[in-house]
N, C-alpha and C positions, 0 to 999 in steps of 0.2 A: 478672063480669070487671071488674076496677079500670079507671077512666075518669083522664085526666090531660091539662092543658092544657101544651102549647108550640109554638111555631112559630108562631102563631094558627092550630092545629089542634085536634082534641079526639083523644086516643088512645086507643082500649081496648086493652085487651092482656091476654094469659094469661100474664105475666111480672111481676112486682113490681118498678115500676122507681122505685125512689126518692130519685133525681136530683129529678124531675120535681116539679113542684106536682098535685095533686089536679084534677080538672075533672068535668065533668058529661058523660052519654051522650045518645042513641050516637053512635060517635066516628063520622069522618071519614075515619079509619084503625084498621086491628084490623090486630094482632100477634099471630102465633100462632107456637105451638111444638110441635113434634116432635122425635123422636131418630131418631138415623141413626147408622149406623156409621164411624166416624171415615174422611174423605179422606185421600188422599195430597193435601201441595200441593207446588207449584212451589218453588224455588230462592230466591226474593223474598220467601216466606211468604206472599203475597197474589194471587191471578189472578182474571181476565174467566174464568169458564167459557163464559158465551153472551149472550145478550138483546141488547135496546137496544129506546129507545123505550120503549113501554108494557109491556116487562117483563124486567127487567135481572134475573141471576145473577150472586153474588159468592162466592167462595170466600175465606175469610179464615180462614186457619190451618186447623183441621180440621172448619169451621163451614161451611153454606152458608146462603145469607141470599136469598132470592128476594122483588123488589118488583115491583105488578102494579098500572097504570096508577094512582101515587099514592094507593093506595085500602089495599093490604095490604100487611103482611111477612110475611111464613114462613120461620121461622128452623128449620134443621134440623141438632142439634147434638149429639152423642156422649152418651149418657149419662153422666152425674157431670161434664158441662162444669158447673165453677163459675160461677154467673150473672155476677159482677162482669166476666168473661170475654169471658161476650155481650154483656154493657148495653158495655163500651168498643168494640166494633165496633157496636151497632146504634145507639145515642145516638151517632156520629162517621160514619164512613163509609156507613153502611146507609141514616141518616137524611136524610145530603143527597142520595144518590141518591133517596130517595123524595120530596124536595123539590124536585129538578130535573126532575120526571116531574111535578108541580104548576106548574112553571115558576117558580120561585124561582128567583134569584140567589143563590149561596152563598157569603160572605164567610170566611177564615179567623179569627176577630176576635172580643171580646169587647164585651159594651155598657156604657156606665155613661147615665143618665140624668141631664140637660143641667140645672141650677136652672130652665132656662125653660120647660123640658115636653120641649124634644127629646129627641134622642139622639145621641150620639158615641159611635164604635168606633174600638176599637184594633188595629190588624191590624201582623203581623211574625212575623219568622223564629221558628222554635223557640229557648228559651233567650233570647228580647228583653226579659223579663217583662213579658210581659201578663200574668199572671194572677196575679201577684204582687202589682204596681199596684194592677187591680183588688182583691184580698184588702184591700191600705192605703187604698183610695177608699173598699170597701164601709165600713170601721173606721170612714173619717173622717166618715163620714154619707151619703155617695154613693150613690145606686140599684143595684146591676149587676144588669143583664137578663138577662145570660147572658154565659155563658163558651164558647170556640173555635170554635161553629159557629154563624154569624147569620146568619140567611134574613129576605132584600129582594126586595121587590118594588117595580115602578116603579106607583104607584098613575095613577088618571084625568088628571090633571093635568098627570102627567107627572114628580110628586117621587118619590124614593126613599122608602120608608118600611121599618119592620121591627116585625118580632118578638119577644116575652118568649122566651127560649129554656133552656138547662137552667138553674138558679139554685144549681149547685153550681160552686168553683171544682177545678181538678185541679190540684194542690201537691206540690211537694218536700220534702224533709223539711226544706231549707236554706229554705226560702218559709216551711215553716211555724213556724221559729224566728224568723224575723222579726213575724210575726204572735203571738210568743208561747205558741202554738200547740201540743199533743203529737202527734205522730204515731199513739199509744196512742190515742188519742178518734175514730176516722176508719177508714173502711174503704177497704181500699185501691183504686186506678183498675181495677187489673188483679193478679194474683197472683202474675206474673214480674217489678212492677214497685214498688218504694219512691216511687210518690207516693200522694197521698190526696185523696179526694173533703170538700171541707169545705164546709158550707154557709154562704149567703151571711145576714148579719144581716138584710139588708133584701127578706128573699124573705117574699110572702105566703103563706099554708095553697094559696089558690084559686087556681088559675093566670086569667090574664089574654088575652083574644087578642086584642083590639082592635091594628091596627097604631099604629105612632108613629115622626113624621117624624125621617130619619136628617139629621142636620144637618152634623157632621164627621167628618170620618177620620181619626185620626192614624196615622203608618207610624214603630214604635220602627226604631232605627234606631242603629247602632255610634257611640259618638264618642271619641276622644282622651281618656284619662282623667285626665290633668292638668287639663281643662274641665267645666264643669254642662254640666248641660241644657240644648240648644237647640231651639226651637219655628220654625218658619218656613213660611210657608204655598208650598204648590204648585198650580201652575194648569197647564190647557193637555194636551197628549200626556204629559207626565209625569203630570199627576195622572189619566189613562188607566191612563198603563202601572202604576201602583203598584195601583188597583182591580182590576188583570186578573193582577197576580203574586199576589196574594192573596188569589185567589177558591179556595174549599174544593173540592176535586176536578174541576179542569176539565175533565178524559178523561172522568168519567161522564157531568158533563153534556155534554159535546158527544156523547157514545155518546144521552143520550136524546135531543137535537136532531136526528141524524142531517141530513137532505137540510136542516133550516133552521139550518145550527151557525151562522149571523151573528146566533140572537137573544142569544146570550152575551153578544157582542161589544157588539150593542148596549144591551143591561142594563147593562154597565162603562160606557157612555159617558154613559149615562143618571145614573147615580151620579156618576160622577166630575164633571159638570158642575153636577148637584143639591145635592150638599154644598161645605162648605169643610174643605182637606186642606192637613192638614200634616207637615213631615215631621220628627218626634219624634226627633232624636239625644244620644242619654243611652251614660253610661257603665256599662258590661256590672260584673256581678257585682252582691251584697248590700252590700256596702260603702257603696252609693250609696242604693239604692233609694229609702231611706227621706226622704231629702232631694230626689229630683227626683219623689216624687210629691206632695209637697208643692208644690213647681212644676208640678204637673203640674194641681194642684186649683186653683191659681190661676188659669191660663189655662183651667180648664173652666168658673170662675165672670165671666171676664171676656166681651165680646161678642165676634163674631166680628171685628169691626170693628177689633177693637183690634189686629189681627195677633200677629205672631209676637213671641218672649220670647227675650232672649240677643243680637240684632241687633245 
């Protein structure tokens, strides 16, 4: 069974899933697979069939996806389901419920790593480009840890810290022309979907699990497109509320908290007071990109101290 490091877990799995960096056994989590006869789903494409707590059911399109106290998944998926199919539901949705059953914090957000050893995430609406940025961070020399789902935990101390998470980025075909990139060299996310799994320059063979301290947030964020980029730091209930709009699945996680749903609550405020946050407003499309993440690498190499850019 293939072993692989993310989350700071180890995975086995009877799936080849290679997003992932390589790791050593036995995992912490085993992945299994079976075929089943294709569901009916709901109107949404996606439903709760049952669980919480120590063992959630997902129905996702004609898949069922069952995790059991943190520990497994059993994927139960139609014959001739193309795997790229499954890995976008089990690497995305499947996996932060089985994160949230560990008691993870799950950011929607990607990582780049700090010149000084931190880390900063990028959390924002679908289309903000993250994962764009990211793509032109990794070029410019930049770590990225992981792309769309970062799992935090509030370490002894009481700091946020995280995890290496997948080291692929997921691109549009308009992303990957900016990056120079063919769309022809890359398999796609999903088989109904024109983006692509490209991997990151600065991902290692070994995957890594050591945690490492989450030190900023930044929230992309719409601006006027007559204007650059502006950087400006947030404190207080806002910089609450932006952790808690941008947490990755709050319904499953509060489904596995049940009678204790305030440790969410209090993971976001833990973060939100642990890091420095800011709220990143750039101008939407490719036209820009390439120039505010250039602004973008500037304020990642300057201290936090220095505040915000554009003021």
């Amino acid at each position: 069974m293939p072993h692989y490091h993310a989350f700071g877990l180890k995975l086995d799995s009877q799936i080849e899933l290679p997003e992932l960096q390589r790791g050593t056994g036995p995992g912490d989590v085993v992945i299994r697979r079976s075929e089943r006869p294709p569901v009916e789903h709901d109107e949404a494409g996606a439903g709760w069939l049952g669980g919480g707590g120590e063992r959630l059911v997902l129905q996702l399109e004609d898949m069922l996806f069952t995790m059991s106290q943190g520990r497994s998944i059993d994927i139960a998926a139609p014959a001739g389901t193309k795997e790229n199919d499954i890995r976008v539901w089990l690497l995305g949705t499947v996996m932060a419920a089985l994160l949230h059953q560990r008691g993870y914090f799950c950011l929607h957000a990607n990582m780049i790593r700090l010149p000084g050893g931190g880390v900063a995430a990028f959390c924002g609406p679908s289309g903000a480009g993250k994962s764009t940025i990211a793509g032109l961070l990794d070029r410019a020399g930049f770590e990225v840890l992981g792309d769309d789902l970062c799992a935090t935990r509030i370490d002894a101390a009481g700091r946020p810290v995280v995890y290496r998470g997948i080291p692929r980025l997921k691109l549009w075909v308009a992303s990957l022309a900016l990056l120079d990139r063919s769309p022809g060299a890359f398999e796609k996310v999903a088989s109904d979907l024109d983006k692509f799994h490209v991997p990151l320059e600065s991902a290692a063979d070994l995957g890594d699990l050591a945690p490492l301290p989450l030190e900023r947030l930044y929230l992309l964020d719409r601006r006027n497109e007559a204007d650059g980029a502006l950087i400006v730091p947030v404190a207080g209930i806002a910089a609450a509320g932006i952790v808690l709009d941008n947490s990755f699945r709050w319904t499953i996680g509060q489904s596995v908290a049940g009678r204790d749903s305030r440790a969410q609550f209090d993971q976001a405020l833990a973060i939100a007071r642990g890091v420095a946050l800011f709220r990143l407003a750039r101008r939407w499309g490719e036209d820009y990109v390439r120039e505010e993440a250039g602004e973008i690498a500037a304020h990642l190499t300057n201290s936090v101290a220095d505040g915000g850019i554009g003021t």
